[in-house]
OpenMM code with the backbone's topology and positions (N, CA, C; nanometers):
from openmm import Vec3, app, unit

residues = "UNK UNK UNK UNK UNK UNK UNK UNK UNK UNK UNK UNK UNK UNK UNK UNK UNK UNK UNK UNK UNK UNK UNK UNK UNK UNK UNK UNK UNK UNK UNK UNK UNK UNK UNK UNK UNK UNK UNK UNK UNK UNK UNK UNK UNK UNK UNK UNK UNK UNK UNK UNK UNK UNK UNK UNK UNK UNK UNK UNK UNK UNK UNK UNK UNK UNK UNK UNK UNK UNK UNK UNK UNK UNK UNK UNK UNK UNK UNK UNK UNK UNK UNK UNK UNK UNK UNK UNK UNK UNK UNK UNK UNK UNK UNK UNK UNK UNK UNK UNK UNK UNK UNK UNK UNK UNK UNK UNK UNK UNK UNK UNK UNK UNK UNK UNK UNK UNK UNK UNK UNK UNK UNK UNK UNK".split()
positions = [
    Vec3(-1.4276, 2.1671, 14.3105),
    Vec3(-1.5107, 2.2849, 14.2945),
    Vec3(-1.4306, 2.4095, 14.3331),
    Vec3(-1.4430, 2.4975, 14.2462),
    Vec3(-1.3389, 2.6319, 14.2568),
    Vec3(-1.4327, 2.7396, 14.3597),
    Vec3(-1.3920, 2.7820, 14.4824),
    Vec3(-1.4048, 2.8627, 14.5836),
    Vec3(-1.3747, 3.0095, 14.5028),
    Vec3(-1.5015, 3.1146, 14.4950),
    Vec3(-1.4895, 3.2041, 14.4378),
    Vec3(-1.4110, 3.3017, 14.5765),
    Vec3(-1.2826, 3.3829, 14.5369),
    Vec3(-1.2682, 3.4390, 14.6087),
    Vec3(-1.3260, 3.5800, 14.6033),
    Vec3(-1.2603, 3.6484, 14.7382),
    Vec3(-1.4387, 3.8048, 14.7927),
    Vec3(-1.3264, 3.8818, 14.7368),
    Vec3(-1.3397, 4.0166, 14.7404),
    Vec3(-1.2741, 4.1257, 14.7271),
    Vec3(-1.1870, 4.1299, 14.8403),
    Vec3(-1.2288, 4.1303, 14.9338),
    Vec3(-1.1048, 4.1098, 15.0970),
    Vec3(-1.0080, 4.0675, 15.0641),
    Vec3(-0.9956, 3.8992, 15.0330),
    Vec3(-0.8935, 3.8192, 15.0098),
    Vec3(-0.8270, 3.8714, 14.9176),
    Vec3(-0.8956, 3.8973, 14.8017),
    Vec3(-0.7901, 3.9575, 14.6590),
    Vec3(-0.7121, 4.0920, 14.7489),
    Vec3(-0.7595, 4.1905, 14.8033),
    Vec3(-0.6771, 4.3158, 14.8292),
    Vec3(-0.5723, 4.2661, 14.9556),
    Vec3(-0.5905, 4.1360, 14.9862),
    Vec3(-0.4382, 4.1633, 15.1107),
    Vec3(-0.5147, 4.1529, 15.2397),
    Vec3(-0.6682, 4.1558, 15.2379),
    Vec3(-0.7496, 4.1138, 15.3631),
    Vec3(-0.7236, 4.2539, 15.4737),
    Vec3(-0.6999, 4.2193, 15.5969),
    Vec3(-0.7262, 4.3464, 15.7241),
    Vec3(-0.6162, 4.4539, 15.6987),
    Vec3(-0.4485, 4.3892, 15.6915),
    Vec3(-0.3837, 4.4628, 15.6706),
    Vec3(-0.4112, 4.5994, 15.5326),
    Vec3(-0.4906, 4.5568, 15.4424),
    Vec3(-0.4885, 4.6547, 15.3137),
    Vec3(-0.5867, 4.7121, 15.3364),
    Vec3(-0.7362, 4.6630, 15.4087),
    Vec3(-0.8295, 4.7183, 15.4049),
    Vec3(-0.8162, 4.8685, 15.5258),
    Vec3(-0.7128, 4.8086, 15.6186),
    Vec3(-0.6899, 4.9074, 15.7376),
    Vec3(-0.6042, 5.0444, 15.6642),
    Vec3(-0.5419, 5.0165, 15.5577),
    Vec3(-0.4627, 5.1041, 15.4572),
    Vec3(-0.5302, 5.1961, 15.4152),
    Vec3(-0.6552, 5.1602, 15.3440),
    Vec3(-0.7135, 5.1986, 15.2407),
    Vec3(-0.8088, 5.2960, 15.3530),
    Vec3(-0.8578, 5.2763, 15.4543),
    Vec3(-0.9379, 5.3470, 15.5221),
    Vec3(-0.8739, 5.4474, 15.5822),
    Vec3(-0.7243, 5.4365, 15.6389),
    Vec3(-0.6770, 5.5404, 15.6515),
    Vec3(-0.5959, 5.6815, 15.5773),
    Vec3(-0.5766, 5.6000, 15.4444),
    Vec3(-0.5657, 5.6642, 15.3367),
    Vec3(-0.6951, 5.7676, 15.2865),
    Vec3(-0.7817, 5.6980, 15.2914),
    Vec3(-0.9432, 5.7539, 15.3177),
    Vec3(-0.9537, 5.8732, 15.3929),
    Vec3(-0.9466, 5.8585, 15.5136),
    Vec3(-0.9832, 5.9342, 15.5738),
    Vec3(-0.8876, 6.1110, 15.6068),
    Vec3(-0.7654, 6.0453, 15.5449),
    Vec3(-0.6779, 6.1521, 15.5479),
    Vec3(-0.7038, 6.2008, 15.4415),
    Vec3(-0.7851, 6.1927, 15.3136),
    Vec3(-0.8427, 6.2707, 15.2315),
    Vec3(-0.9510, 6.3788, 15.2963),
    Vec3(-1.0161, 6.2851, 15.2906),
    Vec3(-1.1825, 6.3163, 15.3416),
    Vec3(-1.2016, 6.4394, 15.4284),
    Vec3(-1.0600, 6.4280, 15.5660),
    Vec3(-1.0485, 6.5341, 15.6341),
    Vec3(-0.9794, 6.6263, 15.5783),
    Vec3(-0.9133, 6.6532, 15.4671),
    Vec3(-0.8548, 6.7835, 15.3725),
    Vec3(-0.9801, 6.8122, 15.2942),
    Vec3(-1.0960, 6.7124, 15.2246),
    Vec3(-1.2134, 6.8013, 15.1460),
    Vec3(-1.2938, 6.8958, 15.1701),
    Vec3(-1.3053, 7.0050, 15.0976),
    Vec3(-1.3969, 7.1419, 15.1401),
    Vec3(-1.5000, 7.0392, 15.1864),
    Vec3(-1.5866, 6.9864, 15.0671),
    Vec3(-1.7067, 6.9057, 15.1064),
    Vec3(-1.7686, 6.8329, 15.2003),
    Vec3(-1.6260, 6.7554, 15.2555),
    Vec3(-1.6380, 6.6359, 15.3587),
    Vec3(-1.6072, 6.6621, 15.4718),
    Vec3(-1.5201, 6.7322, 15.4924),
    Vec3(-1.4045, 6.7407, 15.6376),
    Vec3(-1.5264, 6.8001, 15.7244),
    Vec3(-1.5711, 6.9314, 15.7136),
    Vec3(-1.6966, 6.9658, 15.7883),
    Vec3(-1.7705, 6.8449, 15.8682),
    Vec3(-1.8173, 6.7365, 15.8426),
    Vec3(-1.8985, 6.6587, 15.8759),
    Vec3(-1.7989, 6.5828, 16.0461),
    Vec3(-1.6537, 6.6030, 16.0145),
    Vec3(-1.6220, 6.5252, 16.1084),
    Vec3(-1.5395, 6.5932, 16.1884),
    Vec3(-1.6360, 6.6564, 16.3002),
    Vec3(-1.6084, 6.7912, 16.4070),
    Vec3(-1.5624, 6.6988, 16.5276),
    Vec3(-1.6225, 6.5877, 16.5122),
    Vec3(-1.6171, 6.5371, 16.6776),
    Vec3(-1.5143, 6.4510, 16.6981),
    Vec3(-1.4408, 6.4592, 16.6534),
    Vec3(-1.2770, 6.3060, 16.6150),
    Vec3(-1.3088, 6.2415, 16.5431),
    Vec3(-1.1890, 6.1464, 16.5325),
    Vec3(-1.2182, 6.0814, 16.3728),
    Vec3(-1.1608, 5.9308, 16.3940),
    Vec3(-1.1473, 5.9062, 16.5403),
    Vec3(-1.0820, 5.7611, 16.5968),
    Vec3(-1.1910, 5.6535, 16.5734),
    Vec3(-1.2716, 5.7061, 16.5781),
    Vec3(-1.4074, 5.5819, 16.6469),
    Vec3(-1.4714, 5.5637, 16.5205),
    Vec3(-1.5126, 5.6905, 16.4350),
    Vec3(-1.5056, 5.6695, 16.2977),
    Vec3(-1.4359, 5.5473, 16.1795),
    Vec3(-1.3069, 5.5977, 16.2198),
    Vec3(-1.2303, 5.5581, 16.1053),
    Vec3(-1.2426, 5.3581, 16.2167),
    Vec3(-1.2325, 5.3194, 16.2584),
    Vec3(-1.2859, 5.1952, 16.3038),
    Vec3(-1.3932, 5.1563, 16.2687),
    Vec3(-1.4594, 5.2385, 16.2836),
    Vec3(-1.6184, 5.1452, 16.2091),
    Vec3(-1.6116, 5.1144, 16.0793),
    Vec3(-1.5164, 5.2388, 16.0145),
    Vec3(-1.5502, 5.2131, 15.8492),
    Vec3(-1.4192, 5.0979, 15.8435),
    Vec3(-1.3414, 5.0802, 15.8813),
    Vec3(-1.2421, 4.9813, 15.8780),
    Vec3(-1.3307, 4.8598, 15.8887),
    Vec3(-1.4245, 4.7928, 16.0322),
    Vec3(-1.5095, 4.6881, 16.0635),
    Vec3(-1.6119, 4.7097, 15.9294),
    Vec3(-1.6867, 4.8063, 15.9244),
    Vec3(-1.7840, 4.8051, 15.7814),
    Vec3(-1.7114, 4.7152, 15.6228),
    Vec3(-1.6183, 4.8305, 15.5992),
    Vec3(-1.5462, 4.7604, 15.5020),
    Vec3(-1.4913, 4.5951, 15.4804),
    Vec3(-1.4310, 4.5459, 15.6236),
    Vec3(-1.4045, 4.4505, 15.6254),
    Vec3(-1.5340, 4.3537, 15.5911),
    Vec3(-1.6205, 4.3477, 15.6103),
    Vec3(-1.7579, 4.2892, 15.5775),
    Vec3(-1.8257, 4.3151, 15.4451),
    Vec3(-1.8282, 4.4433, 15.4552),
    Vec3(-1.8544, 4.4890, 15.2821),
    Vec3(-1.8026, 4.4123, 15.2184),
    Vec3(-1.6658, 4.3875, 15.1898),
    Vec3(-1.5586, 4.3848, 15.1135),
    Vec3(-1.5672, 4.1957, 15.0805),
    Vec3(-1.6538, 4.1399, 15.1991),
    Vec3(-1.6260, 3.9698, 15.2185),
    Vec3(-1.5807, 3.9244, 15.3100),
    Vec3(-1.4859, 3.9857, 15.4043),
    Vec3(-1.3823, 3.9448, 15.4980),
    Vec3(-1.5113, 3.9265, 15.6212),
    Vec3(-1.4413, 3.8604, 15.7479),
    Vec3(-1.5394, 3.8063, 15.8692),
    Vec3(-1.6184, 3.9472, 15.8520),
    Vec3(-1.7190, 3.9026, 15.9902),
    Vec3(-1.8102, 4.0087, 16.0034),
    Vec3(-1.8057, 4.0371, 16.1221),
    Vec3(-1.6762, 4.1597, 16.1149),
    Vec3(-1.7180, 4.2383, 16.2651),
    Vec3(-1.7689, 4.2881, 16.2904),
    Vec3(-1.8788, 4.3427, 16.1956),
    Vec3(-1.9291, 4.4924, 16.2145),
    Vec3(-2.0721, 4.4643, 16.2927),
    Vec3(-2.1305, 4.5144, 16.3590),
    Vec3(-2.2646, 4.4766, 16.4317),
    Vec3(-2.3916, 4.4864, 16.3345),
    Vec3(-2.4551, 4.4223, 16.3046),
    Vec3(-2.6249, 4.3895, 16.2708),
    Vec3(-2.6536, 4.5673, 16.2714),
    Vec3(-2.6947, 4.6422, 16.3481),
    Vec3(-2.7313, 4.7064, 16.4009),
    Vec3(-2.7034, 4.8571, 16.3215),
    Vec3(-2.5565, 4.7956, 16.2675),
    Vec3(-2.5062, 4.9337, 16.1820),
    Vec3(-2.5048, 4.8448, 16.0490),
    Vec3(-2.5611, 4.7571, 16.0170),
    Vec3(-2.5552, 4.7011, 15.8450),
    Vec3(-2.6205, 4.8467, 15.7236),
    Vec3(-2.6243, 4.7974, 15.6687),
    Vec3(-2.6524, 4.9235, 15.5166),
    Vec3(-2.7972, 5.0120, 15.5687),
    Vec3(-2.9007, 4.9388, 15.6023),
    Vec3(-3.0109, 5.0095, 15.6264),
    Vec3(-2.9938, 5.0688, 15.7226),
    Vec3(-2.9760, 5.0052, 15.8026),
    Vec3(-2.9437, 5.0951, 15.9656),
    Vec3(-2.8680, 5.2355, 15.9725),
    Vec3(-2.7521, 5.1867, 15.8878),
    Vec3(-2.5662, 5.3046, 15.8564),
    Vec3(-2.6456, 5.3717, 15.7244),
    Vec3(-2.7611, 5.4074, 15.6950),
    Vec3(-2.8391, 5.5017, 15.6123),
    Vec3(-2.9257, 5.5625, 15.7434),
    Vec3(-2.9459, 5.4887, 15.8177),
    Vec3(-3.0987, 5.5767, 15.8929),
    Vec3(-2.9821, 5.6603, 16.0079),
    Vec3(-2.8903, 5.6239, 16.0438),
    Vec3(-2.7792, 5.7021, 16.1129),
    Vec3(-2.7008, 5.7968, 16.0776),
    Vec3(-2.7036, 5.8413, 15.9504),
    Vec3(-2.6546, 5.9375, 15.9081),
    Vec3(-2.7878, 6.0645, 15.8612),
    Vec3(-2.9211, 6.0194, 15.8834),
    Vec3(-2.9726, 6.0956, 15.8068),
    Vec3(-2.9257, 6.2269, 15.8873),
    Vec3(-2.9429, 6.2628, 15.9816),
    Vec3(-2.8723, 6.3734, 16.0961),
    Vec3(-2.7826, 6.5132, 15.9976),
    Vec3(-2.7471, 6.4140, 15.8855),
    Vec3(-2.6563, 6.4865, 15.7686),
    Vec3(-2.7036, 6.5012, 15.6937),
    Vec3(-2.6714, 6.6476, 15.6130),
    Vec3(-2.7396, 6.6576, 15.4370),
    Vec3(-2.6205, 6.5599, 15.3765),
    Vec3(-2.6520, 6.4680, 15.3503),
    Vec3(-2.5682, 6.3746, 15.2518),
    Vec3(-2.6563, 6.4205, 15.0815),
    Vec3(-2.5600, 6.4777, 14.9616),
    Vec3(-2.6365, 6.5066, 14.8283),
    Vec3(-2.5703, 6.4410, 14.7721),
    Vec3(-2.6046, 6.4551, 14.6188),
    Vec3(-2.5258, 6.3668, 14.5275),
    Vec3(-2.3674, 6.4234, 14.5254),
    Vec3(-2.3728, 6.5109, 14.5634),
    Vec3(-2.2878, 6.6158, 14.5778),
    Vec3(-2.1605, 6.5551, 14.6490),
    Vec3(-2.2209, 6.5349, 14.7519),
    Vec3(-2.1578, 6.4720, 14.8583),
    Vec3(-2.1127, 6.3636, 14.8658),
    Vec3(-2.1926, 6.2632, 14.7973),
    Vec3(-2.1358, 6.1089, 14.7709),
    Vec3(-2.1010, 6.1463, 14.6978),
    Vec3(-2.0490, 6.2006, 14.5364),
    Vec3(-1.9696, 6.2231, 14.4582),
    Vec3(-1.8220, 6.2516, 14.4853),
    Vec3(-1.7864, 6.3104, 14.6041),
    Vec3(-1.7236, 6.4040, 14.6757),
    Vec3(-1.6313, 6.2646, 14.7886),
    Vec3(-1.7148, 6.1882, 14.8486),
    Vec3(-1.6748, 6.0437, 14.8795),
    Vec3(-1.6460, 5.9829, 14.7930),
    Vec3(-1.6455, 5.9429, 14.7040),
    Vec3(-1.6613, 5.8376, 14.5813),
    Vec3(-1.5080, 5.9188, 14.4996),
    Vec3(-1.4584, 6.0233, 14.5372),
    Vec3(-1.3314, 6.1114, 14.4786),
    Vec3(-1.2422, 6.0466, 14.5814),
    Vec3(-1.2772, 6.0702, 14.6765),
    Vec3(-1.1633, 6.0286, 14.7911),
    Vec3(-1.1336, 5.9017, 14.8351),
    Vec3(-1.2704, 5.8222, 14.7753),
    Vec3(-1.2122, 5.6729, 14.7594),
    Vec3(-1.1357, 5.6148, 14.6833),
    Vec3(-1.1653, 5.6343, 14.5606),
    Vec3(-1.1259, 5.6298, 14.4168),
    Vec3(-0.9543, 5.6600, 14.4394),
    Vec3(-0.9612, 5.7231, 14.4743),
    Vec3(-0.7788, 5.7847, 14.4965),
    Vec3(-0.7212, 5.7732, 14.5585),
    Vec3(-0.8044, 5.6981, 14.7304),
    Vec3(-0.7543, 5.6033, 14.7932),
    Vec3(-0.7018, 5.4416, 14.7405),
    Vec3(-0.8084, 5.4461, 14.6935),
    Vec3(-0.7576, 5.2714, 14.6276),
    Vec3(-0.6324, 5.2890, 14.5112),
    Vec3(-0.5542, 5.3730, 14.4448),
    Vec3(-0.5397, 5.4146, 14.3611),
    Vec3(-0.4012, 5.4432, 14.4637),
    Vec3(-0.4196, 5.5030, 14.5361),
    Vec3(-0.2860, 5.5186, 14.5890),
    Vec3(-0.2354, 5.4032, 14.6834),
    Vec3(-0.3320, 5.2804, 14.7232),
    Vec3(-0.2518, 5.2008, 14.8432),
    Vec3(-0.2090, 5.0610, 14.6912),
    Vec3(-0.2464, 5.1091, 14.5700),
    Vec3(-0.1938, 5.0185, 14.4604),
    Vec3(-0.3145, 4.9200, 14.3960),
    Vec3(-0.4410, 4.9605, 14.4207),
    Vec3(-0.5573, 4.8898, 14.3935),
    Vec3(-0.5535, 4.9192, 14.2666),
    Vec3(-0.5531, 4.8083, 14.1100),
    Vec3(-0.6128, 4.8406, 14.0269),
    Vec3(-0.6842, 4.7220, 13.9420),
    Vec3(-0.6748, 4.7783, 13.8167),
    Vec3(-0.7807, 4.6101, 13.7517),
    Vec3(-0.9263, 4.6234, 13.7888),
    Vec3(-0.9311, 4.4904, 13.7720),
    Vec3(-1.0755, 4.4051, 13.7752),
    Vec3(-1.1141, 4.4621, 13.9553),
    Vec3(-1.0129, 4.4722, 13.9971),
    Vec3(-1.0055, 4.4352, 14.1835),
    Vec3(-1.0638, 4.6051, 14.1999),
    Vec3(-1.0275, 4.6859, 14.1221),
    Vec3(-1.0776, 4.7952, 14.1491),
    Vec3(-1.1509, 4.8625, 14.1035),
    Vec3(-1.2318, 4.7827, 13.9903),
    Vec3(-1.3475, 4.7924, 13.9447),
    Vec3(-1.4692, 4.7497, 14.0211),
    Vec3(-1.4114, 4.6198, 14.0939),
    Vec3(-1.5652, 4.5953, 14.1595),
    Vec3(-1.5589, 4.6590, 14.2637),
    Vec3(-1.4286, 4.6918, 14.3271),
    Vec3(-1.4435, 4.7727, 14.4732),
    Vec3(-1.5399, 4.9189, 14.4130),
    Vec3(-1.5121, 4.9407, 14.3267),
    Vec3(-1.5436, 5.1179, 14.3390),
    Vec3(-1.6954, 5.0635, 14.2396),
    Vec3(-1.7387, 4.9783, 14.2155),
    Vec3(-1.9071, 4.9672, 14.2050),
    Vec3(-1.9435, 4.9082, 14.3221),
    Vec3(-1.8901, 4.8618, 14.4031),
    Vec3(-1.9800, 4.9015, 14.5486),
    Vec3(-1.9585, 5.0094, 14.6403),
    Vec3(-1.8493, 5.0608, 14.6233),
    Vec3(-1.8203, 5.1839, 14.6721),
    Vec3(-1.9628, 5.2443, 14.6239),
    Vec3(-1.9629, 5.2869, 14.5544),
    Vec3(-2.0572, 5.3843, 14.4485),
    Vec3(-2.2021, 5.3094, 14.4915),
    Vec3(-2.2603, 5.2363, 14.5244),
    Vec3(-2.4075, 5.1421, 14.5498),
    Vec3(-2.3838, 5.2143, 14.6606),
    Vec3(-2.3152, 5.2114, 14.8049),
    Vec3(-2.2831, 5.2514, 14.9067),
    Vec3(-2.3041, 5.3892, 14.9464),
    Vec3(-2.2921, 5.4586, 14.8313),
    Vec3(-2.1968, 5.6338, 14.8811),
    Vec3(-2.3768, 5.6356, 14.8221),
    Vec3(-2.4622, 5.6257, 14.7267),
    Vec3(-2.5842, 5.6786, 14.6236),
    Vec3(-2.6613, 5.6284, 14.7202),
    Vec3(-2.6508, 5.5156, 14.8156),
    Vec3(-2.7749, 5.4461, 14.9057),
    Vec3(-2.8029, 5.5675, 15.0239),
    Vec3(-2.6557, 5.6416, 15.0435),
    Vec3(-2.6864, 5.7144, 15.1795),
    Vec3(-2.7095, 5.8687, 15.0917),
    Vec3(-2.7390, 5.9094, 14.9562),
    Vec3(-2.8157, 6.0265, 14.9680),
    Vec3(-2.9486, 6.0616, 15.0193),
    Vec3(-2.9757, 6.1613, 15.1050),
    Vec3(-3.0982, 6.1718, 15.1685),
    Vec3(-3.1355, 6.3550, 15.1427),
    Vec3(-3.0774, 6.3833, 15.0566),
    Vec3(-3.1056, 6.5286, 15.0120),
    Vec3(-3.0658, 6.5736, 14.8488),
    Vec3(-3.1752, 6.5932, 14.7989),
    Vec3(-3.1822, 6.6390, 14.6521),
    Vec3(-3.1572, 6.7934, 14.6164),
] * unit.nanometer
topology = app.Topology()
chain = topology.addChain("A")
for resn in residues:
    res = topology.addResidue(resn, chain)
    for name in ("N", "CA", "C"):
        topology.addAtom(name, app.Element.getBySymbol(name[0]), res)
């Protein structure tokens, strides 16, 4: 019986996913749109979305119950997140994966959950 492999395994697992988030985030903090949002450091941040991703993605599950999808929506409401804005994420991902060498099939399904992800946390029209 053939073991479907996750998105984790296909990208290279912790080492690529730890890539891709910091590639991330060194966007994110140059966007007019985005950078604003992250006044208070960006250490403790960029770890969670590293643990998030790793789980997102298939890989173990470090990330706590507590911050899963519903929860990591009701924690941001604090923010005008618009379409605007996940559009604006969904740029800086896109070009993250794109630059640590993500492409294909592998970066098709990453960036349709990217995109389920970035549209779940709009909370302003």
């Amino acid at each position: 019986m053939k073991t479907e492999t996750s998105i984790y395994q296909e990208i290279g697992e912790s080492a690529t996913v730890r890539r891709l988030v910091e590639t991330f985030y060194g966007k994110v903090l140059k966007h007019p749109k985005l950078g604003h949002f992250f006044t208070k450091g960006i250490d403790e941040i960029i770890e969670k979305q590293f643990l998030f991703l790793t789980r997102y993605l298939g890989g173990p599950n470090l990330y706590p119950e507590d911050i899963s999808p519903p929860a990591l929506r009701t924690r941001h409401l604090e923010f005008e997140i618009t379409k605007e804005v996940s559009d604006a994420w969904l740029e800086c991902m896109g070009e993250s994966v794109d630059e640590i060498g993500i492409d294909g099939e592998t970066r098709a399904k990453m960036m349709e959950k990217f995109q389920a992800i970035a549209y779940h946390m709009v909370n302003k029209i």
